[in-house]
N, C-alpha and C positions, 0 to 999 in steps of 0.2 A: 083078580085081586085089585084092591081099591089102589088108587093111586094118594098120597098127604097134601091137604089143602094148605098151600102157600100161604092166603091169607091169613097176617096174623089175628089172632084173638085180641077181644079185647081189653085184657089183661097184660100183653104184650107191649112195652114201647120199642117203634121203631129206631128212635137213635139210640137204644142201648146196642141193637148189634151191627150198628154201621164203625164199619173202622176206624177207631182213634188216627187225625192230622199229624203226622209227622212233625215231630218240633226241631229237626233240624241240628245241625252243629250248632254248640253255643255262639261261633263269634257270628253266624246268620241269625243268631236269633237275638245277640246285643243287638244287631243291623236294624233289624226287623221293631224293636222295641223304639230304639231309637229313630226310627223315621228316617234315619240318611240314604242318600243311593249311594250305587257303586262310585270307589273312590278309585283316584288314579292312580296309574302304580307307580311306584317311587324307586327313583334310580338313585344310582350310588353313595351314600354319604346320607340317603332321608330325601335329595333331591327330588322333585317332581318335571316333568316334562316343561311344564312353562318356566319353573325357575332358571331350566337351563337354557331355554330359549332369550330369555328375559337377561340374562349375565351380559355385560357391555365387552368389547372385543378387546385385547390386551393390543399393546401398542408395537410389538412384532407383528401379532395380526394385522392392525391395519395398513404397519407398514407393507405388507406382503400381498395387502389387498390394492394397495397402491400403486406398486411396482409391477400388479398382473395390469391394472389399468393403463399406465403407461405403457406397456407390452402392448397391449392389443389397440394401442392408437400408436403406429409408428411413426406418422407425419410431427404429431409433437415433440418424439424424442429428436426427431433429424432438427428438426427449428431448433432443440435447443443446442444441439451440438453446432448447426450453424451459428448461433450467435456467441457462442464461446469461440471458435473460430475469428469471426469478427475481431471481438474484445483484442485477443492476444493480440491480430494484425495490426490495430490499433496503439496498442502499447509498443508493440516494435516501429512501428511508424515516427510517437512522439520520442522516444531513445535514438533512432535515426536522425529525426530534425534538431536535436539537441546536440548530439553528436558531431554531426555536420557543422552545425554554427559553430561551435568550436574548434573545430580541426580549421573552417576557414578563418576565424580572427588568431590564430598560432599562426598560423601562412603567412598574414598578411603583416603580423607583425617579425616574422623573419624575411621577409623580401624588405622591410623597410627598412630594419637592421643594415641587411647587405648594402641596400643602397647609400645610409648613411656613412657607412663605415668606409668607402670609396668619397665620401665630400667630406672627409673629416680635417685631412689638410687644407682643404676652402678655409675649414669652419675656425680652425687655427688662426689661419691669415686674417681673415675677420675680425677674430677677436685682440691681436695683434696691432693692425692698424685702430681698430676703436681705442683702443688703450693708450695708444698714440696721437690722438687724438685727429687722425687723417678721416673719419669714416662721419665728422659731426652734419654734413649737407653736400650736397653734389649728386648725381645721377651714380656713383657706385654705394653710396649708404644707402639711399633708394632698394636697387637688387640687391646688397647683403638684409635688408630687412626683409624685401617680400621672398628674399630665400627661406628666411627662418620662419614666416610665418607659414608659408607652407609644409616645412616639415613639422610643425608641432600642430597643426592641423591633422597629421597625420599621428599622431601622438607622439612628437619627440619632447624629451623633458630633459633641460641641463642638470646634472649632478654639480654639485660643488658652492657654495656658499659662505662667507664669514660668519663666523658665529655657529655653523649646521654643529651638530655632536657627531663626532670621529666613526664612523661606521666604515668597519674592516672590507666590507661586501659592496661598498660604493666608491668607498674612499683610499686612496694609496698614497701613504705618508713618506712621503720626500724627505725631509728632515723636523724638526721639531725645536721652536722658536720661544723662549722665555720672552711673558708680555703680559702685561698687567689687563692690555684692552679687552681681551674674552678669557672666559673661565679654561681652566685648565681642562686638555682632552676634547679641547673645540679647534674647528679650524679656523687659523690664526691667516691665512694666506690660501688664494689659490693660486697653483703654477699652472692647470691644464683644466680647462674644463671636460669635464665627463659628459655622456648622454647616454639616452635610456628610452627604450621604448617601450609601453606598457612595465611589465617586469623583467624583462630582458635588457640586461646593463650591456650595452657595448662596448662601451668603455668607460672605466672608473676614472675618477678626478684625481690628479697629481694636487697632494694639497701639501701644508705645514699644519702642524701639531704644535697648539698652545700646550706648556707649562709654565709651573710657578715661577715665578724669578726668584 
């Protein structure tokens, strides 16, 4: 038995029986029409890969990206903690030196106190005979003066004056004197001189009190 000649006739066209190209899903074949390649796949929201690389860090983040950097350099965090360290010994140091200068000019002016307050009967007799007029020249006006300039080198300050305004806190009103020569409520007279050192009165001035006549 014969075997059928393969060869087509030539009545025959070849491409009628080669099998129709697959056309594919439509959206490969929009693809395909369109000339584009594979696109990227897109994350959440429409996102794509680079959009979300491409997002700038929120400012939690970078803080936390910060705080791992200071982590992993510990020599820096120790520097700073030493120089806060520093700082505070420093502020204790000037509230110390401040502190001290004060505590020693209070000292100094209650040791001067004390001392005056034992020469105060001198300072009596002195004022005394000056009034009297024994104290105008001679070698004892001499030492009653460089007595007193010593102590008011040291800061002492007489209370009491004609004319001053009556102050309850310096002044101790003996009796009170009708007198046209200073205004009413001034001191008209002193009987005792006062002193003072800085703000510390050690002793108020025995005076008199102008009123009206």
């Amino acid at each position: 038995m014969s075997m059928p000649d393969p060869t087509p006739g030539p009545d025959e066209n070849p491409a009628e029986n080669a099998p129709e190209p697959s056309a594919g899903t439509p959206d490969e074949q929009r693809a395909q029409d369109s000339g584009a390649g594979p696109q990227e796949e897109a994350g959440p929201e429409g996102l794509t890969v680079d959009d979300i690389l491409s997002t700038p860090q929120s400012t939690d983040a970078g803080s936390a990206d910060a705080g791992a950097a200071a982590a992993e350099d510990p020599s820096a965090a120790l520097a700073e903690e030493r120089l806060e360290e520093l700082r505070r010994l420093q502020a204790e140091f000037v509230n110390f030196k401040h502190r001290t200068a004060r505590e020693k000019e209070q000292l100094r002016t209650f040791v001067t106190g004390d001392l005056l307050q034992t020469l105060l009967p001198v300072f009596d007799d002195i004022d005394a005979a000056r009034q009297a007029g024994d104290l105008t020249d001679g070698p004892f006006a001499a030492i009653a003066n460089k007595l007193e300039e010593i102590l008011v080198r040291q800061g002492l300050t007489r209370i009491g004056a004609v004319g001053e305004k009556f102050d309850p806190n310096v002044h101790e009103a003996v009796l009170q004197q009708p007198t046209s020569e200073v205004e009413p409520d001034q001191v008209s007279m002193v009987l005792r001189s006062g002193f003072r050192i800085g703000e510390r009165v050690v002793r108020p001035a025995q005076v008199a009190v102008a009123v009206a006549e």
